[in-house]
N, C-alpha and C positions, 0 to 999 in steps of 0.2 A: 584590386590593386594592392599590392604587397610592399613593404616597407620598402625593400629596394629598388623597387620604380618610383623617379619623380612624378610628383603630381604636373599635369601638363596644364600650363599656364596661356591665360586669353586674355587680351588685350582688346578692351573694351572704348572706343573713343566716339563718346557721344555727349552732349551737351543736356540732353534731357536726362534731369538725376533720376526723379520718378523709373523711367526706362533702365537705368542702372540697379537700381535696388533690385527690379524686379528681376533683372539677370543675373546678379551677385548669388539671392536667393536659389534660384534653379541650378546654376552653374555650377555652385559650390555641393548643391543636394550631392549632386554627379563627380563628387570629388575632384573637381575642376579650380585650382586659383584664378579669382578672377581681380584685374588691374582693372580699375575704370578712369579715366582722364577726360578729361572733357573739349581742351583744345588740341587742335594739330601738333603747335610748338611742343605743350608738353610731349605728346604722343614722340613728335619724333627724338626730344630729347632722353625720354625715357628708353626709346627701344638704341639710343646709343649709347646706351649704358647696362643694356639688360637683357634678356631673349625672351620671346616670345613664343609660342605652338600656336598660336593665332590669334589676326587681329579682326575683329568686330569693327567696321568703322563706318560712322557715320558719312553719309554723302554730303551733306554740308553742317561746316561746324561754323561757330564764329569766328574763325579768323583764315578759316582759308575751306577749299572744297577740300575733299576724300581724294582726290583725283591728285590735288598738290602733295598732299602728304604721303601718297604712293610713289610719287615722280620723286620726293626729296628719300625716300627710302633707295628706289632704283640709283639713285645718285651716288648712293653711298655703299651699290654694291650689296644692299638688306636686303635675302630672299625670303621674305615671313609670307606662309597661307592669309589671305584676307577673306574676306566676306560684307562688300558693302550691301549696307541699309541705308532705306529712307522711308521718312513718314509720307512723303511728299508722292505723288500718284504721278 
């Protein structure tokens, strides 16, 4: 990547910090910014205020599922790549 390419930015929304650090770590290896938030609100306040190249998000957070925070994204007309996760089987 060359100076005049932005670095392409991931939006990370998950509640386990552990699980953040350790994608902060790899992400950024990869010349990736990496945004970690931990609930929904923030998540969607943040990305009404910011862009994203993709969001990492947990399928349940505390305060809402992955599923609401897509639905308030769709709402608002945010077309962001996602990739839900879960630890849960």
């Amino acid at each position: 990547m060359n100076a005049a390419t932005p670095t392409p930015v991931v939006l990370l929304v998950d509640d386990d910090r552990a699980l953040c650090t350790l994608a902060r770590r790899k992400l950024e290896r990869e010349n990736l910014t990496l945004v970690t938030l931990h609930t929904g609100r923030d998540a969607i306040a943040w990305l009404d205020a910011n862009e994203a190249d993709l969001v990492l998000l947990d399928l349940f957070l505390p305060d809402m599922k992955g599923q609401d925070l897509l639905d308030a994204l769709a709402a608002r007309k945010r077309d962001v790549p996602f990739v839900v996760m879960t630890g849960y089987g």
